[in-house]
C-alpha positions as CSV (number, residue, x, y, z in Angstrom):
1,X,33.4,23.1,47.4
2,X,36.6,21.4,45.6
3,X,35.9,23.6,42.4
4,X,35.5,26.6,44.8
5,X,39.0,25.8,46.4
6,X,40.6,25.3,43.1
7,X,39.4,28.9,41.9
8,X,40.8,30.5,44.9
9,X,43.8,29.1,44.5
10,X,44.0,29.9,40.7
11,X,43.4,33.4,41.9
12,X,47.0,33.6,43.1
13,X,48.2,31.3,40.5
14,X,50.6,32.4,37.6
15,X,49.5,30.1,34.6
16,X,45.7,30.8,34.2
17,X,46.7,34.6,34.9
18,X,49.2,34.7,31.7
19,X,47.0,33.7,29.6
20,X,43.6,35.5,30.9
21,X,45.3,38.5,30.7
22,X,45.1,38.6,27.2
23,X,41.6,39.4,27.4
24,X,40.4,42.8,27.7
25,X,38.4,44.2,30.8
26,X,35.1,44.5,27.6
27,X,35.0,41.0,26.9
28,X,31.6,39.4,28.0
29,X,32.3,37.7,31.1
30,X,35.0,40.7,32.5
31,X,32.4,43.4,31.6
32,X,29.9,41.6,34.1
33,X,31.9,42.3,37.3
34,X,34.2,45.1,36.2
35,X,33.3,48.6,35.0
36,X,36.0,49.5,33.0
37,X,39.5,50.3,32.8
38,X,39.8,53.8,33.2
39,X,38.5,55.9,36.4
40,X,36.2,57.9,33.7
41,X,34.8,54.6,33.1
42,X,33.8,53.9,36.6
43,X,32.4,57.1,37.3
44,X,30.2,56.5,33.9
45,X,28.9,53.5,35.6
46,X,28.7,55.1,38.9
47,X,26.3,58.0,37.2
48,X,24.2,55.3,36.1
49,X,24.1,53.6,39.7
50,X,23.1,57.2,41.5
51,X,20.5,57.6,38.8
52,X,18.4,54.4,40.3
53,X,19.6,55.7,44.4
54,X,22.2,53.6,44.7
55,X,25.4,54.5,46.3
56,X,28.8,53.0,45.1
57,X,31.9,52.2,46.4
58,X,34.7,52.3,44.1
59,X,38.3,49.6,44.0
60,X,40.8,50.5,41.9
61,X,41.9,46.5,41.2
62,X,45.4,45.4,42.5
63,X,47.1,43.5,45.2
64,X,49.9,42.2,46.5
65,X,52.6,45.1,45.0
66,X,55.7,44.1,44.6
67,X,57.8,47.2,45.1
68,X,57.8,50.8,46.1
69,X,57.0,52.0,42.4
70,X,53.9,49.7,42.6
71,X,52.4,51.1,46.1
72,X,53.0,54.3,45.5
73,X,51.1,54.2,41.5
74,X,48.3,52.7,43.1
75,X,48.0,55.6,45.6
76,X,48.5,58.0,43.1
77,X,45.5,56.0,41.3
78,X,43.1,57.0,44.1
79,X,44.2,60.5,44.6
80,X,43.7,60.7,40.7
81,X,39.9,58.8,41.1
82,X,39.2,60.8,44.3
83,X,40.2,64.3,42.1
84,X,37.9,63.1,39.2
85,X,34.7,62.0,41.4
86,X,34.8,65.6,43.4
87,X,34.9,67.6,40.0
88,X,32.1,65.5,38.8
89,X,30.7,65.8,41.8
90,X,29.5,62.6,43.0
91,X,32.2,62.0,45.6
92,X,29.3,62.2,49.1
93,X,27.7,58.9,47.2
94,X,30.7,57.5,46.3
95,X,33.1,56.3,48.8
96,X,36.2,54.3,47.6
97,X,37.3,50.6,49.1
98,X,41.1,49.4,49.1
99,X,43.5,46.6,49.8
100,X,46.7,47.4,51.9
101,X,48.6,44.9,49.8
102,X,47.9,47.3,47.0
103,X,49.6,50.3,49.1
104,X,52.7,48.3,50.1
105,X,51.7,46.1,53.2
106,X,54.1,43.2,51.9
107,X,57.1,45.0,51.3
108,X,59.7,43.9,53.2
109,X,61.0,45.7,56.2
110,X,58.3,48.3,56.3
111,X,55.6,47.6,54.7
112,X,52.7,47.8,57.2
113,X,54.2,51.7,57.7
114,X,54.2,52.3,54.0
115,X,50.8,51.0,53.6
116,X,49.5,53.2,56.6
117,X,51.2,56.1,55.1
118,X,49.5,55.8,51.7
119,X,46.2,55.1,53.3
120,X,46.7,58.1,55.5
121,X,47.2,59.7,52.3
122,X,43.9,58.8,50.4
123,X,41.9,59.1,53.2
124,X,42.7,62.9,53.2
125,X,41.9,63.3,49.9
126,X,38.7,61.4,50.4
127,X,37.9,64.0,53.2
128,X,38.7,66.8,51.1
129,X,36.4,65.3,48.1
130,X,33.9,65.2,50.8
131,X,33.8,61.3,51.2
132,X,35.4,58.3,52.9
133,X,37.1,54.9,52.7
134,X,37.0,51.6,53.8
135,X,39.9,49.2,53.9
136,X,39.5,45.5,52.5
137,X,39.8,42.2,54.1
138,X,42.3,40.1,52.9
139,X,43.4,36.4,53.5
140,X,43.6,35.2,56.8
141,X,47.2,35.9,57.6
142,X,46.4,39.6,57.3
143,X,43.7,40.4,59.9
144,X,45.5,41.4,63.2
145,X,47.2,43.5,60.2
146,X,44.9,45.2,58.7
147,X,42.9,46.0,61.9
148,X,45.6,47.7,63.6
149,X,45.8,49.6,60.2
150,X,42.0,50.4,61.2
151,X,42.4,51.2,64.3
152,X,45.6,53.7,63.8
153,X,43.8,55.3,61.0
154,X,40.7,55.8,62.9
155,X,42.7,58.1,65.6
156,X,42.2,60.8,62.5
157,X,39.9,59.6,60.3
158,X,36.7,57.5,62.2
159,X,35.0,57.3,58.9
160,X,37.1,54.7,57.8
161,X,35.4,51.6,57.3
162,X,36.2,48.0,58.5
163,X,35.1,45.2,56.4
164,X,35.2,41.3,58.3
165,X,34.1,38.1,56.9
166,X,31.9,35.8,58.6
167,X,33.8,32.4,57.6
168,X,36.4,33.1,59.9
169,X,36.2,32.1,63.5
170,X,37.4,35.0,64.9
171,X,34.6,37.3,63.4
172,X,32.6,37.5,66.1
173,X,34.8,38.7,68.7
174,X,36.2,41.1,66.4
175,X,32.4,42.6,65.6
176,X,32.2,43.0,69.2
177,X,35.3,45.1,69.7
178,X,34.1,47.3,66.3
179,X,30.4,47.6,67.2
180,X,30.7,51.2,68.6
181,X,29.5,54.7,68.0
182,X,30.2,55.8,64.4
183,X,32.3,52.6,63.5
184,X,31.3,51.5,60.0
185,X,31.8,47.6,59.9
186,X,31.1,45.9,56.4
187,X,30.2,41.7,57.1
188,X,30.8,39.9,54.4
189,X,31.2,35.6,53.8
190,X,34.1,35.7,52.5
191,X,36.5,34.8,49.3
192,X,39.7,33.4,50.4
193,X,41.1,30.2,51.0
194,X,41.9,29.5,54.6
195,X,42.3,26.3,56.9
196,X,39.7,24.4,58.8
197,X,41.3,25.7,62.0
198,X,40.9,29.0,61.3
199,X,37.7,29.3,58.9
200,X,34.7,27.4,59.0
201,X,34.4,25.4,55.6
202,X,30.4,24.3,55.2
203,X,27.9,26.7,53.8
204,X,25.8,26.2,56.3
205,X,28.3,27.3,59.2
206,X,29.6,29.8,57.1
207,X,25.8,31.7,57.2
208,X,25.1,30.8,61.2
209,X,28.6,32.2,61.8
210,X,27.2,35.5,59.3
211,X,23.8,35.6,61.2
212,X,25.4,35.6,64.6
213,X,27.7,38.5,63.5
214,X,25.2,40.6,62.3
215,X,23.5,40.3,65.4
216,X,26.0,41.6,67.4
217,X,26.2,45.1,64.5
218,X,22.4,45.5,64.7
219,X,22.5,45.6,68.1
220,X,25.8,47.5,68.7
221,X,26.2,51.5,68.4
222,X,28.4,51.2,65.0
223,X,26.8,51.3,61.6
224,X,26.0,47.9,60.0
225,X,27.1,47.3,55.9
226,X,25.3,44.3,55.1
227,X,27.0,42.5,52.0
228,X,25.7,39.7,50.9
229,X,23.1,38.9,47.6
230,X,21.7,35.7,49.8
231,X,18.2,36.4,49.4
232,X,17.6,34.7,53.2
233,X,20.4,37.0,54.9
234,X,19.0,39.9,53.2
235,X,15.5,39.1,54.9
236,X,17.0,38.3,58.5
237,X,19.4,41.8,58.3
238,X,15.8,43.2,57.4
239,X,14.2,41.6,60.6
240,X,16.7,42.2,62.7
241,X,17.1,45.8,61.8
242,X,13.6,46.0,63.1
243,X,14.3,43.7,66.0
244,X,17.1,46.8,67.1
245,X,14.8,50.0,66.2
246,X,17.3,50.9,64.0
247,X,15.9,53.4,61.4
248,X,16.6,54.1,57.4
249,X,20.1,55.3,56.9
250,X,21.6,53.9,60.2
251,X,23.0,50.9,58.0
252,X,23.4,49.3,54.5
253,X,23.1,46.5,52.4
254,X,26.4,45.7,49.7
255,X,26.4,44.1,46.6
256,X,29.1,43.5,43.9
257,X,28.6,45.3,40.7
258,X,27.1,42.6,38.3
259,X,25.3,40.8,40.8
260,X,21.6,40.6,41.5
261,X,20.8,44.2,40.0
262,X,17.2,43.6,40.6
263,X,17.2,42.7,44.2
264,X,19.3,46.4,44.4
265,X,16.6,48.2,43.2
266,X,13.9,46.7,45.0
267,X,15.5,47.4,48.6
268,X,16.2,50.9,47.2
269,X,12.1,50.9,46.5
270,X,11.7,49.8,49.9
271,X,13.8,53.0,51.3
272,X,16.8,51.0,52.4
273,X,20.4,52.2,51.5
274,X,21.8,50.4,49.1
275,X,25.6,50.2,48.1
276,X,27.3,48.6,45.4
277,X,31.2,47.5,44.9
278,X,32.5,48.8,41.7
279,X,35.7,47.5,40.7
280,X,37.9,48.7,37.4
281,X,41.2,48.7,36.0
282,X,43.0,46.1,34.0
283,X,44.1,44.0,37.1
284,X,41.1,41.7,37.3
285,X,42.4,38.7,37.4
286,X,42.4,37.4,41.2
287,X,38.9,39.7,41.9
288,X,37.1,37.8,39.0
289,X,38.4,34.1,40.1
290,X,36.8,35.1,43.2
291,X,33.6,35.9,42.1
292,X,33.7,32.6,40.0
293,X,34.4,30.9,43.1
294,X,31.3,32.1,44.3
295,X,29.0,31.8,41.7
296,X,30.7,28.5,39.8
297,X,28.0,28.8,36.8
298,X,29.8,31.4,34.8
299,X,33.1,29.1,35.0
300,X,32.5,27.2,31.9
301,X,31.5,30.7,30.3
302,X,34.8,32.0,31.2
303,X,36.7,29.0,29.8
304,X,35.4,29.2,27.1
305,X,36.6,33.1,26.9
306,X,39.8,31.9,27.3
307,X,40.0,29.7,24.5
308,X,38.5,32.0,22.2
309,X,41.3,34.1,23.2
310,X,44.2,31.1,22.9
């Protein structure tokens, strides 16, 4: 748990970030969890993904903007990978996830507007390209954020996707106000640092807190994405999908590109929908601290990366 909290924090911290940037998105231990730099790239890997029946959703890495320049490249960056997946056409089996502190959220006065305005954008080229998107969960300070974000967008676009995280305490009332006809609701742990008052901090609460939450999706009217690789989760979202009559296609399970390929194509042999996160461009830094904070054994692998590099 320290060496968890450490990672997170390095994921917003300037020292590590200098010097990892130096490495390219190939190298070993990058390559793992992102698929490329380019758009092209990604859609290369998310060919490969449709070929075995699984659906993708694509992030175009970045956060936390710094200026109107920044916000509006990145939204230029999705209209440009939106463009590229319906000419390829793959765009109905891959949908596209974002971050509104890509888009602008934390410019100052406006941001929130700006970020809406840009998300408005893509989400109109995702309905032209024939597909949808769903907006990321940041830290903690950005939830009541981000879901009035939600919420706005959804007057136009109800496709949008909502993704919560079970460590926080709040989750569960906030599955119960998404869990309604056509809402798609993606439940993930989470990967941010956040305070004991706010977050629950034990493993163990963490996945009571994730059970209890996906009990109130399965049973609601909304559509259920299940991300998590926990091999016990999986099973309960399994039983409880039975438990709620809910049939093949009236939810998903959500991995992260890199993760537990295996257990993807064996729920896609059992008929269940599978999805996974596919992440690329060159501004991996905070996405892949996060992922080492949640799988610590590849942190000595990506040291030593670094000081190959230095």
């Amino acid at each position: 748990m320290v060496l968890r909290r450490a990672l997170l924090a390095a994921a917003r911290g300037r020292g590590v970030q200098k010097l990892a940037s130096t490495m390219p998105v190939s190298s070993t231990i990058v390559s793992r969890f992102v698929a490329g730099e380019t758009a092209d790239e990604a859609i290369e890997v998310a060919r490969q993904l449709l070929d075995e029946g699984i659906q993708v959703t694509i992030d175009h890495l970045g956060e936390h903007t710094e200026d109107r320049e920044g916000a509006e490249s990145a939204t230029r960056a999705y209209l440009d990978l939106l463009d590229r997946l319906s000419r390829a056409g793959v765009a109905r089996s891959c949908e596209v996830s974002l971050k509104l502190s890509a888009l602008g959220r934390d410019l100052r006065p406006d941001g929130e507007k700006l970020a809406l305005e840009n998300t408005r954008t893509i989400a109109l080229a995702a309905r032209n390209a024939g597909t949808a998107i769903s907006i990321d969960m940041e830290d903690y300070t950005t939830v009541d954020s981000t879901l009035s974000v939600v919420q706005e967008l959804r007057r136009d676009f109800p496709e949008t996707g909502a993704v919560l995280q079970a460590y926080l305490r709040r989750t569960e009332g906030d599955c119960r106000d998404l869990a309604y006809q056509g809402s798609r609701v993606r439940l993930c742990k989470g990967a941010y640092a956040a305070p004991e008052s706010v977050a629950f901090r034990r493993r163990s609460e963490i996945d009571l807190s994730y059970v209890r939450c996906l009990k109130i999706l399965m049973a609601g009217q909304g559509y259920p994405m299940v991300a998590t690789h926990d091999p016990r989760l999986i099973e309960i979202a399994s039983a409880l999908a039975m438990r709620y009559d809910r049939s093949p296609g009236s939810y998903e399970f959500q991995m992260l590109y890199g993760v537990r390929p295996e257990e993807q194509r064996r729920l896609v042999s059992l008929g269940d929908t599978v999805r996974v996160y596919l992440p690329y461009g060159d501004q991996w830094y905070a996405y892949l601290m996060r992922r080492l904070a949640e799988r610590p054994a590849y942190v000595g692998f990506f040291l030593r990366s670094l000081v190959t590099r230095s």
